[in-house]
C-alpha positions in Angstrom: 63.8 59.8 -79.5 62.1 62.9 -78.1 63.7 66.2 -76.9 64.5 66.4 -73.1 61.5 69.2 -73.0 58.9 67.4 -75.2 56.1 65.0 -74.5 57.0 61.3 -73.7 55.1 58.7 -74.5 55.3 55.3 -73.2 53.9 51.9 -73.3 55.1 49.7 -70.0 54.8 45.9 -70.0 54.3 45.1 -66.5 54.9 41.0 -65.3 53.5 40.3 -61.9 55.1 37.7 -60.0 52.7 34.4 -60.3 52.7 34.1 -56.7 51.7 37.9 -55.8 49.6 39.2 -58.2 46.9 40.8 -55.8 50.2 42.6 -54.1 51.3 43.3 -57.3 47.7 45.1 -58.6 48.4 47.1 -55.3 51.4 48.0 -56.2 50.6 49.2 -60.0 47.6 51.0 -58.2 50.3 53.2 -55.7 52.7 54.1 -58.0 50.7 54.8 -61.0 48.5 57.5 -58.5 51.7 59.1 -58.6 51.9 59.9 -62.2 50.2 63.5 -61.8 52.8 65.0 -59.3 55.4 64.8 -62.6 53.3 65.9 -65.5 52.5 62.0 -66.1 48.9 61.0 -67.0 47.7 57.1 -67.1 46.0 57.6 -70.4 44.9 53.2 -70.2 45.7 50.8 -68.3 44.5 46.8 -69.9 44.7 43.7 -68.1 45.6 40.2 -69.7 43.3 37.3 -69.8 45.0 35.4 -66.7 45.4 38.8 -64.9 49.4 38.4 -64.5 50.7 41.0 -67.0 49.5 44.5 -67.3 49.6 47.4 -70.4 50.4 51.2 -69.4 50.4 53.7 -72.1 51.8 56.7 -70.0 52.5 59.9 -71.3 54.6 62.3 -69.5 55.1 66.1 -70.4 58.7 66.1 -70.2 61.3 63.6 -70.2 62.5 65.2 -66.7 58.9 64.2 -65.4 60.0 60.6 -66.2 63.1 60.7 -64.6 61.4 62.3 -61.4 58.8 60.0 -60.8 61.8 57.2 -60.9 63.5 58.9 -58.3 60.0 59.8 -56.2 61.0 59.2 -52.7 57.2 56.9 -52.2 57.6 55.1 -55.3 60.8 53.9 -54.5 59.4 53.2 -50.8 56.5 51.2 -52.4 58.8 49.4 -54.3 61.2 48.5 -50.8 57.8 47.3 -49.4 56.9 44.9 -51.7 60.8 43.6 -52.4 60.8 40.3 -54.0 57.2 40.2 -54.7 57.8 44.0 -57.4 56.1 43.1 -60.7 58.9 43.4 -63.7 58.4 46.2 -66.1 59.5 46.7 -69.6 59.0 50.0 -71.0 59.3 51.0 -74.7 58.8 54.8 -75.9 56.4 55.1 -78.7 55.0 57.8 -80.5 51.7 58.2 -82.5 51.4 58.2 -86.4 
């Protein structure tokens, strides 16, 4: 695990819900924009096959820019809008070799 004042690095797992998955490209496509107000940076962004499940690998310069995008007052108001229809995300903190 990194410092609290070192680079984070971070691969997300995002699920879509099967019924919502154009909402749900909208959704990844608002909140990632984001990224840049809290030293985070999209660095690629895959799509599966069937469209339903997407790849972030996000790095962030700090570990306090993490934990302020979370709390960013218009992420967490994109994620009221789209209530039941929010992808599901697991995210897993890497680091390179």
């Amino acid at each position: 695990m990194s410092a609290p004042d070192e680079e984070l690095f971070l691969v997300a797992v995002v699920d879509l819900a099967p019924d919502a998955v154009d909402a749900g490209h909208r959704y990844e496509d608002a909140v990632l924009g984001l990224l840049g107000r809290h030293g985070g940076r999209l660095e690629r962004r895959l799509h599966s096959t069937d469209d339903r499940t997407e790849v972030h690998l996000i790095r962030f310069a700090s570990r306090a820019g993490l934990a302020d995008f979370l709390a960013d007052p218009d992420r967490l108001a994109q994620r009221a809008a789209i209530g039941d229809a929010a992808p599901t995300t697991r995210v897993i903190e890497v680091h390179d070799r």
